[in-house]
C-alpha atoms as one frame of an Amber mdcrd trajectory, in Angstrom:
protein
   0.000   0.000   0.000   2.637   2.671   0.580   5.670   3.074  -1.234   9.459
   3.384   0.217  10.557   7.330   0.548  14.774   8.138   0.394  14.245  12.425
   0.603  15.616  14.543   3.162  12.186  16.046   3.640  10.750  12.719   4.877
   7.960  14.046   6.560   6.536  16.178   3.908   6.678  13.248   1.564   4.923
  11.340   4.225   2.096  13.465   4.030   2.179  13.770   1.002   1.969  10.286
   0.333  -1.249   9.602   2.672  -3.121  12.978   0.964  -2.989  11.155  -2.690
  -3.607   7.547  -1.163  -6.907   9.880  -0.212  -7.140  11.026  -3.652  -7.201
   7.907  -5.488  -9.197   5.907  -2.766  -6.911   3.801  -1.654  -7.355   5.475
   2.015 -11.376   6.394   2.824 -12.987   8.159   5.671 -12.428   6.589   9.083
 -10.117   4.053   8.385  -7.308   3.119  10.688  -3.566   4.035   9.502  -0.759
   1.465  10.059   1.129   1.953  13.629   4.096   4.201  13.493   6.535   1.117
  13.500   4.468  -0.444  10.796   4.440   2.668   8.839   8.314   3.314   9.158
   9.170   0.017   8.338   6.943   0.084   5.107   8.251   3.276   3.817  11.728
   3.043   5.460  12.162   5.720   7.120  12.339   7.022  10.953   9.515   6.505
  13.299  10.447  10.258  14.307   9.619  11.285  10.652   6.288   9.538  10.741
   5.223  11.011  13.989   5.965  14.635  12.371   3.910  14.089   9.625   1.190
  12.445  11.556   0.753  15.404  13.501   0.982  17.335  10.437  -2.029  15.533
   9.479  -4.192  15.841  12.437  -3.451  20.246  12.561  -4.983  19.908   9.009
  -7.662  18.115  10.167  -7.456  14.826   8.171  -6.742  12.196  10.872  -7.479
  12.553  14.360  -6.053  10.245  17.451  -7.951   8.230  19.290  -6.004   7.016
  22.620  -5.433   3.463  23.205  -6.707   2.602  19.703  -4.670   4.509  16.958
  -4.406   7.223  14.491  -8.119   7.355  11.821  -8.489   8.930   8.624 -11.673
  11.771  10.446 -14.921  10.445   9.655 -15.714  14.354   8.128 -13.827  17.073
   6.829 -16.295  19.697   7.176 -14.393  21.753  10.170 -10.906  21.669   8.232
 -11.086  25.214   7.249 -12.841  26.434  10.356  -9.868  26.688  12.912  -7.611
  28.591   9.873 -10.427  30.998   8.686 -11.750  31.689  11.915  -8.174  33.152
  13.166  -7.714  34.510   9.897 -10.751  36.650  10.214 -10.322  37.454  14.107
  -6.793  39.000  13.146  -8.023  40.956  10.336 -10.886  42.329  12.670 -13.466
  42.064   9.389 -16.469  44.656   9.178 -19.741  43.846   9.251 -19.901  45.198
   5.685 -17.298  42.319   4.596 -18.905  39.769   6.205 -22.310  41.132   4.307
 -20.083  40.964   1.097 -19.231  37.390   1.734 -22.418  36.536   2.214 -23.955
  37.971  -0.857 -21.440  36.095  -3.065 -22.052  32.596  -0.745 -25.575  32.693
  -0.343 -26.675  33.840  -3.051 -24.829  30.795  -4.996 -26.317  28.432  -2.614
 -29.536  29.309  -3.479 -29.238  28.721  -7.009 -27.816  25.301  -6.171 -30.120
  24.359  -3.677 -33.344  25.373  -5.807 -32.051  22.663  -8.573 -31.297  19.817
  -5.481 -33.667  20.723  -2.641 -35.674  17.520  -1.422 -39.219  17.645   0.313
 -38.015  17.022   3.443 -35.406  20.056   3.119 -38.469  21.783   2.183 -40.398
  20.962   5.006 -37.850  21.534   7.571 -37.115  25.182   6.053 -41.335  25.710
   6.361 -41.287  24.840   9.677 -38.462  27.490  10.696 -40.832  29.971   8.927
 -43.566  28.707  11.045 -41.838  28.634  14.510 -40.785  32.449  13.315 -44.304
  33.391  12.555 -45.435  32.090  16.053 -41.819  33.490  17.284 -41.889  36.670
  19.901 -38.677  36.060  21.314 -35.719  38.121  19.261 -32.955  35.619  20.950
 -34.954  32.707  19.165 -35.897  34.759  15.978 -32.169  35.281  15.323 -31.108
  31.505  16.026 -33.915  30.413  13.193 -32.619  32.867  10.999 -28.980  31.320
  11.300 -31.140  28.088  10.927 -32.918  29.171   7.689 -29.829  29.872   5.782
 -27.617  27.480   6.544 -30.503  24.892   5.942 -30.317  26.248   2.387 -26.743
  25.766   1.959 -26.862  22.003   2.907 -29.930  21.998   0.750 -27.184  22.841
  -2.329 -25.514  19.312  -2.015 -22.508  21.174  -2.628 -19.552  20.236   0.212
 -17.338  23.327  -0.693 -20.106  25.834  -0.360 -21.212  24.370   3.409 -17.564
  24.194   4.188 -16.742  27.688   3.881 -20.275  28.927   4.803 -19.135  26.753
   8.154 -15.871  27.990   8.304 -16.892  31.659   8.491 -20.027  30.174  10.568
 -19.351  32.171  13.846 -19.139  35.426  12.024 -22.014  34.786  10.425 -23.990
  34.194  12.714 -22.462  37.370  15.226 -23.468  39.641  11.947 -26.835  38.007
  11.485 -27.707  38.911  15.515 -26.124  42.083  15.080 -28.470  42.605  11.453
 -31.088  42.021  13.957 -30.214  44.241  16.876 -29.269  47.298  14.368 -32.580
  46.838  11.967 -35.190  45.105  13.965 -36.079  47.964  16.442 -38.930  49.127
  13.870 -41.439  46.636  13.247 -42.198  47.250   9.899 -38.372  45.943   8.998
 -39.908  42.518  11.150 -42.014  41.860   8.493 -40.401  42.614   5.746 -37.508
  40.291   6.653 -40.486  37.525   7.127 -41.862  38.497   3.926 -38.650  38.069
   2.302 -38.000  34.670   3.645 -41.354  33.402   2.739 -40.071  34.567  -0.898
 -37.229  32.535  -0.671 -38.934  29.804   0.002 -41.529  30.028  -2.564 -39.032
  29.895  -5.125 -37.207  27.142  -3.796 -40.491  25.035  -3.411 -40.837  25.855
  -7.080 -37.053  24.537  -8.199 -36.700  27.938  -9.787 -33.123  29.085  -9.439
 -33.678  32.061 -10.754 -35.949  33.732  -8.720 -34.211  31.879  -5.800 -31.715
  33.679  -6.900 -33.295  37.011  -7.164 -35.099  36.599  -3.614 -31.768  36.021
  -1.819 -30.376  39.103  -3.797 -33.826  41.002  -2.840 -32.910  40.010   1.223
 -28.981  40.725   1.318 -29.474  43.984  -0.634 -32.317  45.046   2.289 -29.970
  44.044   5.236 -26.941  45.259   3.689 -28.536  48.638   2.805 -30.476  48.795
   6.304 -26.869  48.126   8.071 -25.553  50.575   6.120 -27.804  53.156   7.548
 -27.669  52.248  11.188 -24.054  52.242  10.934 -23.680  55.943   9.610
């Protein structure tokens, strides 16, 4: 299964090695790795340089350890990017209008996506957020279903990259969605237009129109954005 490795950058090519056994199959999702004698025998090097790149491997979030049983291939890769992003963006202090901008070009592509893929059950479970909301008078659980609602329609696209970054970025999302609410929902007329909007979105998923999923998810992000704008000035 692996191959010997003679470079002075053992380690590297040690990870290396495992990432395109991943690639091509040969190594799938939760499957136990060799021991660390096993392994250096196999690909004849140190033990020491298969310890380095097996903790190189678990900081990038593709095996984890499990004591007294061994090192796994992770069972899901969906919180790889969140550790790096999430420091990324805490360093770089982003503004709630950047975060806004991310989510306009995210969102708006899961939307699309999911109005080609949604299932009935998806569909269901986004109609009964919009119900709980409707019977909602509690802001603290009014802002939790709206985290809900979207990210519902970015599993709803099928498509793994999109829900990885849109749960890498997750906690800033989330923080900007609460403070969307905070800024813009003190008059109650912006209350129902917000539910009014959703409801939109929904209708044109429940019709598998991508367009107009499209264009309601542009209609709602424009609204926020441009509300956020002017509580922020």
């Amino acid at each position: 299964m692996f191959t010997p490795i003679k470079n002075t950058t053992v380690s590297e090519k040690v990870v290396e090695q495992i990432k395109e056994m991943l690639l091509r199959g040969n190594l799938n999702k939760g499957d136990k790795l060799p021991s660390e004698r096993q392994m250096a025998e196999t690909l004849e090097v140190s033990r020491s340089s298969v310890r380095e790149a097996l903790k190189e491997l678990e900081i990038m979030g593709l095996i984890e350890s499990k004591q007294g049983e061994g090192n796994f291939i992770k069972d899901n890769f969906e919180d790889i990017l969140f550790e790096p992003f999430s420091t990324f963006f805490l360093i770089k202090e982003s503004n709630a209008e950047e975060i806004l901008e991310l989510r306009n070009v995210i969102e708006k592509g899961t939307a699309v996506l999911a109005a080609e893929r949604i299932t009935m059950e998806e569909l269901e479970d986004i109609k009964n957020i919009l119900t709980t909301s409707e019977n909602s008078r509690s802001e603290d659980e009014l802002a939790k279903l709206d985290v809900i609602f979207h990210y519902k329609i970015a599993q709803a696209s099928k498509n793994f990259l999109l829900q990885s970054i849109l749960n890498a970025v997750s906690s800033l999302i989330e923080a900007s969605i609460k403070d969307i609410r905070k800024n813009i929902m003190i008059e109650e007329k912006h209350k129902e237009i917000i539910k009014a909007q959703h409801l939109d979105i929904y209708k044109a998923l429940e019709s598998h129109n991508p367009k107009a999923s499209e264009k309601a998810m542009t209609d709602h992000l424009n609204f926020v954005n441009n509300e956020m704008k002017k509580s922020i000035i």
